[in-house]
MMTF fields as JSON, N, C-alpha, C and O atoms, coordinates in Angstrom:
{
  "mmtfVersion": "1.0.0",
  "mmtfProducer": "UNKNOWN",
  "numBonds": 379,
  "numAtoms": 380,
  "numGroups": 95,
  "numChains": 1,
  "numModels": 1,
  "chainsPerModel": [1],
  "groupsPerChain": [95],
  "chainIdList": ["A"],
  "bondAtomList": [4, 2, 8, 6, 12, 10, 16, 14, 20, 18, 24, 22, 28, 26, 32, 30, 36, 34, 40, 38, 44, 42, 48, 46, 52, 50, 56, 54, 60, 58, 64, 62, 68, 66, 72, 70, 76, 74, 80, 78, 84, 82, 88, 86, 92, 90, 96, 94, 100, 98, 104, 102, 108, 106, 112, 110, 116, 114, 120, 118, 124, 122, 128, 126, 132, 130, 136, 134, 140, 138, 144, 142, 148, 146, 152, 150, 156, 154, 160, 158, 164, 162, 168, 166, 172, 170, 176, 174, 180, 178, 184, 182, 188, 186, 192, 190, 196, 194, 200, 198, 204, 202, 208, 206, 212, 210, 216, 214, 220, 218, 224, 222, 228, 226, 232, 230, 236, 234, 240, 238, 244, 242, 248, 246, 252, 250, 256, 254, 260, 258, 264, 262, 268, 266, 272, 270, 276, 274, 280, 278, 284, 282, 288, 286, 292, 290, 296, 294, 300, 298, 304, 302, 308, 306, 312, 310, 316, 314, 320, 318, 324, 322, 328, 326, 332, 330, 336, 334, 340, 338, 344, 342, 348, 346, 352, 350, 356, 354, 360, 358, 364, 362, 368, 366, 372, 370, 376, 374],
  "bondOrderList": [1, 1, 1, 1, 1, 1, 1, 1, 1, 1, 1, 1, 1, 1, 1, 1, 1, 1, 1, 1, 1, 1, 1, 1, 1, 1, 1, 1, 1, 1, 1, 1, 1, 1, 1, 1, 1, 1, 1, 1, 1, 1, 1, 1, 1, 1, 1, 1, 1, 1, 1, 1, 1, 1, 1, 1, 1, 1, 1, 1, 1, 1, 1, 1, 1, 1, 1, 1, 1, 1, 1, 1, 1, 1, 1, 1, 1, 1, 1, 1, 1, 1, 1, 1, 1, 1, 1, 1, 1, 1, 1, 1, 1, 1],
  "groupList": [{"groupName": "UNK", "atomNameList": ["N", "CA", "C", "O"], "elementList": ["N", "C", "C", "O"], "formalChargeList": [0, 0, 0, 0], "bondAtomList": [1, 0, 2, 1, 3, 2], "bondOrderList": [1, 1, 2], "singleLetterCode": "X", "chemCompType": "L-PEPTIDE LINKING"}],
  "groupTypeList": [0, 0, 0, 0, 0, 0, 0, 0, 0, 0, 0, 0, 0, 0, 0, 0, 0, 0, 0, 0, 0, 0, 0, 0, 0, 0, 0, 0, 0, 0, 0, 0, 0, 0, 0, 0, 0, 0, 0, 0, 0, 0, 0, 0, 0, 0, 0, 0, 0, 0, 0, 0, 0, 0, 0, 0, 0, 0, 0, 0, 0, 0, 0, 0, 0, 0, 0, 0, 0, 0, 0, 0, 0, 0, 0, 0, 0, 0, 0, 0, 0, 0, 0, 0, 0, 0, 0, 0, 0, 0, 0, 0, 0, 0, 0],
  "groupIdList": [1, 2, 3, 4, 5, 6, 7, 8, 9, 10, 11, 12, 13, 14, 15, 16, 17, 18, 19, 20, 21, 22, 23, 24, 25, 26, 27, 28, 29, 30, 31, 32, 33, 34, 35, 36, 37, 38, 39, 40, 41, 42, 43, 44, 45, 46, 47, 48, 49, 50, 51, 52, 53, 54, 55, 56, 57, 58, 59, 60, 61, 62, 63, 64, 65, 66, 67, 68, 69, 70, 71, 72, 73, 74, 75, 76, 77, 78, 79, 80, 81, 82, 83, 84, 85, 86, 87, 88, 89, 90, 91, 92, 93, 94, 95],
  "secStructList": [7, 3, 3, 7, 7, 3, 3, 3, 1, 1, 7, 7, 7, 7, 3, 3, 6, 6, 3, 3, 7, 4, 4, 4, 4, 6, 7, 7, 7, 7, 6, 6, 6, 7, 7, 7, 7, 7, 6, 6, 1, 7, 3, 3, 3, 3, 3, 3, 3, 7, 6, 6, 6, 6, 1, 7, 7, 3, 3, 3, 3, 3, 3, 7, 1, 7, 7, 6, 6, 7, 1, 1, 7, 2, 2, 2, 2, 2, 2, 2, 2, 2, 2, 2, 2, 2, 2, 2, 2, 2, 2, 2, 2, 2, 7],
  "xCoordList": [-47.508, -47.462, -48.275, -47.983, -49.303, -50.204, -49.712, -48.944, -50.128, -49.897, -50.96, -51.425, -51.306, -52.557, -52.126, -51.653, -52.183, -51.028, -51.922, -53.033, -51.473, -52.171, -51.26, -50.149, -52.012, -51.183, -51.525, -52.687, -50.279, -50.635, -49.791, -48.789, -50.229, -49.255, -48.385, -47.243, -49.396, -48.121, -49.012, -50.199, -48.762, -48.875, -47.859, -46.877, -48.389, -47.305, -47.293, -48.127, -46.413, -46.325, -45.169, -43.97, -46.118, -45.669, -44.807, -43.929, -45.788, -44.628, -43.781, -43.94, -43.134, -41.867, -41.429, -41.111, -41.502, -41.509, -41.928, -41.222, -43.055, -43.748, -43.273, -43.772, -42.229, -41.752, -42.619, -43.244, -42.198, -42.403, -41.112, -40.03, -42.122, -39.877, -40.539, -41.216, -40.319, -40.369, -40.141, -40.922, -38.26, -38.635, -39.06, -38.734, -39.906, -40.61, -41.753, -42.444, -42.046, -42.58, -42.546, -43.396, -41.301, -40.727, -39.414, -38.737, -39.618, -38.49, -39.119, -39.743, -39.165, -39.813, -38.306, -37.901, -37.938, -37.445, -37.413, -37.578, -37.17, -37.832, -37.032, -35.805, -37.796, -37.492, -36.89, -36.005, -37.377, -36.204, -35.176, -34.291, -34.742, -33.251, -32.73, -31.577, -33.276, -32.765, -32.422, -31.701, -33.078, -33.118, -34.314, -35.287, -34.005, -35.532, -36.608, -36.629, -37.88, -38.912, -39.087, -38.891, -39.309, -39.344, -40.599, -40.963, -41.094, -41.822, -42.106, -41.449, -43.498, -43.834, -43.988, -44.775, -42.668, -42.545, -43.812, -44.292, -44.292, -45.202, -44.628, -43.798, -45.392, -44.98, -46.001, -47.049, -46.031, -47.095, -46.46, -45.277, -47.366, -46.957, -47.848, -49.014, -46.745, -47.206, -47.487, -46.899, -48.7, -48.629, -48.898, -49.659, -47.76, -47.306, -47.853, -47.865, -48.3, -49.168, -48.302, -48.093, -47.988, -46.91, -47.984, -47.954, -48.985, -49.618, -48.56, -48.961, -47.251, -46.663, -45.665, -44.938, -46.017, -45.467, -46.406, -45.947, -47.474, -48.768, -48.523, -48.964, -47.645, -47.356, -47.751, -47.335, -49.044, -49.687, -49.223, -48.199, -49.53, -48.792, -47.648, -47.181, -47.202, -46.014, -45.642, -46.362, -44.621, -45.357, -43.716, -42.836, -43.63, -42.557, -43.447, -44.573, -42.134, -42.844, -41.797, -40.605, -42.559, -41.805, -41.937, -42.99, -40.83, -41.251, -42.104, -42.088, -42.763, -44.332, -43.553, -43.734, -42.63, -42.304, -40.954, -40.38, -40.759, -39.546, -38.39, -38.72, -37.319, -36.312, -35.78, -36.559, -34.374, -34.401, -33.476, -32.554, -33.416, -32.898, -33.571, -32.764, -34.493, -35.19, -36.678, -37.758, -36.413, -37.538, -38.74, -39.663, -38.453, -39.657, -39.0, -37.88, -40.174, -40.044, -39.73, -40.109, -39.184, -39.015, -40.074, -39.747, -41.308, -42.482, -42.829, -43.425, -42.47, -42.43, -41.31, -41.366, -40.468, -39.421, -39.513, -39.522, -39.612, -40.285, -41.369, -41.162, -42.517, -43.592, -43.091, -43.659, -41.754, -41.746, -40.804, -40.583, -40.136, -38.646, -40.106, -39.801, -41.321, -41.955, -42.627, -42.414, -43.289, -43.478, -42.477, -42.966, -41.604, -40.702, -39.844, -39.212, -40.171, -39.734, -41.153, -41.008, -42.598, -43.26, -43.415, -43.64, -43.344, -43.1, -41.86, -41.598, -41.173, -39.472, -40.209, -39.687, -41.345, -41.42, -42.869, -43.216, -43.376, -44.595, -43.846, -44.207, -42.808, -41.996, -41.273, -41.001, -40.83, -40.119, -41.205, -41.112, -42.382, -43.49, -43.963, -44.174, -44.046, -43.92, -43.157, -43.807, -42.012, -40.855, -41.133, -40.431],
  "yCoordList": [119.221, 118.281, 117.059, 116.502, 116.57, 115.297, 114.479, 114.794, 113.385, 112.255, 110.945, 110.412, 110.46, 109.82, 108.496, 108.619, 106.886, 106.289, 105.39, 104.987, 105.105, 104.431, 102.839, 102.775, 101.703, 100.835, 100.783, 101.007, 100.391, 100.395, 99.22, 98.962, 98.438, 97.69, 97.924, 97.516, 98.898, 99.998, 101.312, 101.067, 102.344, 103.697, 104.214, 103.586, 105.506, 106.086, 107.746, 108.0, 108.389, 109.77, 110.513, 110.304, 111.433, 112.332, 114.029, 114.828, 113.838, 114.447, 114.441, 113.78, 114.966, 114.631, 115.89, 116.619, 116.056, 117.433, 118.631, 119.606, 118.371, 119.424, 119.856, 120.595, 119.073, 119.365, 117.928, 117.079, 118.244, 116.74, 116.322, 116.581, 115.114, 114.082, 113.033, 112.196, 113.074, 111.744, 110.535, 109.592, 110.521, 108.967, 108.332, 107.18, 109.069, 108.927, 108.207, 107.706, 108.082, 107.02, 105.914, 105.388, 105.683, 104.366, 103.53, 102.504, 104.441, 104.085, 104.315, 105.376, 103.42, 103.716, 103.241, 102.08, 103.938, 103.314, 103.943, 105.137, 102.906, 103.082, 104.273, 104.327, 105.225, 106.219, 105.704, 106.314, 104.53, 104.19, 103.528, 104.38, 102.295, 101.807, 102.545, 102.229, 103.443, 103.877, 103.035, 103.422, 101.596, 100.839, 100.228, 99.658, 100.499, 99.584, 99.466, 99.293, 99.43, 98.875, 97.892, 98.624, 96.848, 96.542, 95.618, 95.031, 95.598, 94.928, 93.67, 92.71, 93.618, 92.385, 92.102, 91.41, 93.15, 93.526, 94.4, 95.135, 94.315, 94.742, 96.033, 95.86, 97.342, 98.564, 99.268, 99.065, 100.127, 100.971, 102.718, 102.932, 103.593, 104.962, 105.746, 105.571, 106.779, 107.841, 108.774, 108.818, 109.85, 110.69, 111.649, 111.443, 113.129, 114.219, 115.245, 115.446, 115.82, 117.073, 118.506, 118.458, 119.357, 120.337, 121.697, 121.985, 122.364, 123.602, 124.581, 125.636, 124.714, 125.842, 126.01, 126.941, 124.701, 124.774, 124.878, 125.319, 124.658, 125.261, 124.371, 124.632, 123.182, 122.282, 120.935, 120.004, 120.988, 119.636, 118.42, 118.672, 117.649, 116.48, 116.077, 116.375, 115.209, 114.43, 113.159, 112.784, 112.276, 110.903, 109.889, 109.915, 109.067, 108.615, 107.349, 107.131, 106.313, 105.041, 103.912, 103.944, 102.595, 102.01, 100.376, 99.957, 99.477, 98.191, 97.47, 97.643, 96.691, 96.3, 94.935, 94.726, 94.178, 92.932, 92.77, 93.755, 91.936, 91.669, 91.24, 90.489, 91.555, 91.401, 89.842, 89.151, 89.345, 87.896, 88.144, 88.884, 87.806, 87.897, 89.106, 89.834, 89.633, 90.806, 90.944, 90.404, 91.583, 91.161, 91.893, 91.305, 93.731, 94.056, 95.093, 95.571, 95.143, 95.492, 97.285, 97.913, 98.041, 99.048, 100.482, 101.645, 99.995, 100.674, 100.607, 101.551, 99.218, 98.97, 100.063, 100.876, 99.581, 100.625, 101.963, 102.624, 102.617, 103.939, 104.405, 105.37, 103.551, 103.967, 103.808, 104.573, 102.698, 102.988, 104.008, 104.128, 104.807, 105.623, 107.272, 108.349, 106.948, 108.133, 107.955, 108.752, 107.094, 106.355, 107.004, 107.633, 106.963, 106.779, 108.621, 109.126, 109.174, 110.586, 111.281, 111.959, 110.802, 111.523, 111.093, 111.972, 110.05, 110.12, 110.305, 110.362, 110.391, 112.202, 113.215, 114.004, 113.966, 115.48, 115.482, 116.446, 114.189, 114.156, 114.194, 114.968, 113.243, 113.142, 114.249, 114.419, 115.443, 116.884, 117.369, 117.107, 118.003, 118.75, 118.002, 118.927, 117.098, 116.463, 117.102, 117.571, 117.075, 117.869, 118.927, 119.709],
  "zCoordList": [121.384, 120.29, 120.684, 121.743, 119.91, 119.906, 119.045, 118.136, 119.284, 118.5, 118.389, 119.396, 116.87, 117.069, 116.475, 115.345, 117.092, 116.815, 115.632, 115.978, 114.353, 113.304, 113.067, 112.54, 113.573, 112.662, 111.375, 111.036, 110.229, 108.746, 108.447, 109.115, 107.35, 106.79, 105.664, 105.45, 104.769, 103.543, 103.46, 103.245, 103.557, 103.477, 102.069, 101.672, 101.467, 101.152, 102.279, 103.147, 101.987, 103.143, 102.032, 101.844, 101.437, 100.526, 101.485, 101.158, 102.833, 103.748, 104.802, 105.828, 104.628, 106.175, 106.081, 105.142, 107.843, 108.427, 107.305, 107.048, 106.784, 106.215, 104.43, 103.581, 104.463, 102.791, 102.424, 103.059, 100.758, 99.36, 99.128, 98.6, 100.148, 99.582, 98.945, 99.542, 97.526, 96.79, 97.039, 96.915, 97.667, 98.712, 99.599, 99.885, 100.184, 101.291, 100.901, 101.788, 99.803, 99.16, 98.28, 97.562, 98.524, 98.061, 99.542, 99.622, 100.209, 101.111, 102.424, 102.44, 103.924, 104.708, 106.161, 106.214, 106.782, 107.689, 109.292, 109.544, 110.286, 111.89, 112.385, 112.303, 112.904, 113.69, 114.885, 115.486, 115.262, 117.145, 116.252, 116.17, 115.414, 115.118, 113.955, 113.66, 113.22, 111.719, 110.578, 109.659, 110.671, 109.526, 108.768, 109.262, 107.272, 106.898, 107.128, 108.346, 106.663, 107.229, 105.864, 104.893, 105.527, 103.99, 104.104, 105.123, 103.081, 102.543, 102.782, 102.379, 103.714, 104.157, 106.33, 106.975, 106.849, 107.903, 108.233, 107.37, 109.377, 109.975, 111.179, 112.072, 110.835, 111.076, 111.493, 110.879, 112.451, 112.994, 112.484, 112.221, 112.451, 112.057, 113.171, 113.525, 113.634, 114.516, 113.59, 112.509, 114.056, 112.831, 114.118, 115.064, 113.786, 115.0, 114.129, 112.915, 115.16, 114.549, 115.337, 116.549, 114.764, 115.223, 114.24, 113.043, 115.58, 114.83, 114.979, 114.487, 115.493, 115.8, 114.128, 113.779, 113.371, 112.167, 111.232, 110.178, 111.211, 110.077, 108.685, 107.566, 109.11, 107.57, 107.562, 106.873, 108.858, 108.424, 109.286, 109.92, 109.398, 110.174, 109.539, 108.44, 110.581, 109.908, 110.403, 111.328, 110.03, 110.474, 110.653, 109.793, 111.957, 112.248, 112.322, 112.769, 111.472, 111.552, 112.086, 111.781, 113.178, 113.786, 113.458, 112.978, 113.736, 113.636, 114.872, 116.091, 114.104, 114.635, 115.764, 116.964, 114.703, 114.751, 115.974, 116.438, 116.195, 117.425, 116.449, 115.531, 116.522, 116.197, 116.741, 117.398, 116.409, 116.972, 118.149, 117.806, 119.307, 120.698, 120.897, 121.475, 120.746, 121.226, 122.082, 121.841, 122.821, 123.974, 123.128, 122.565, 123.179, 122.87, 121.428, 121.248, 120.646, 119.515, 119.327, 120.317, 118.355, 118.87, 118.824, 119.063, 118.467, 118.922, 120.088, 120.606, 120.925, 122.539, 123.428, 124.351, 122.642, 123.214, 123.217, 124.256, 121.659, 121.865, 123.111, 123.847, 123.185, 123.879, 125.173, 125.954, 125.995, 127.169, 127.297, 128.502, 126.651, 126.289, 126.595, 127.109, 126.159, 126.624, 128.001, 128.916, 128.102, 129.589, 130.547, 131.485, 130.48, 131.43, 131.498, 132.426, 130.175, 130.344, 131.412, 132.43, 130.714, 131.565, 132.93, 133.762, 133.257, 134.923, 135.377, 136.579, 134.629, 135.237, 135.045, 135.833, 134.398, 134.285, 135.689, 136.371, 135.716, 136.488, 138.099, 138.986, 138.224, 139.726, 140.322, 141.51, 138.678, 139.247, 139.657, 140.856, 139.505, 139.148, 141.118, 141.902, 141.517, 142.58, 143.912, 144.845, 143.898, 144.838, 144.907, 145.548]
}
């Protein structure tokens, strides 16, 4: 699975995981906290490409912006939450 990372400020995304979901274009919310993205907030979109499903990309979108008492935003977080899995699969592969 690849991933090609797009910032956007409004998109619509007529798919998710390969079906037509109508609200998926009126409704957008973060794959790392599961709330909201609304209007005006600044948001980046991963768009995952899965050929073993033959239905096209598909697209997880995150907040751009820092939350308040929040260090790093949760597109930061996502990206070190993979960071940090691949140097566990890089450190087994090691031993």
């Amino acid at each position: 699975m690849a991933s090609m990372i797009t910032p956007a400020n409004v998109a619509t995304d007529p798919a998710a995981d390969g079906a037509l979901v109508a609200a998926a274009c009126t409704s957008h919310e973060c794959a790392y906290c599961v709330s909201p993205i609304v209007s005006g907030q600044r948001w980046v979109r991963e768009k995952i490409y899965e050929a073993s499903t033959g239905n096209g990309p598909c697209y997880r979108r995150y907040h751009a912006d820092l939350f308040a008492d929040e260090e790093l935003s949760c597109w930061e977080k996502h990206e070190m939450e993979l960071e940090l899995a691949r140097t566990a699969r890089t450190a087994v592969r090691v031993m």
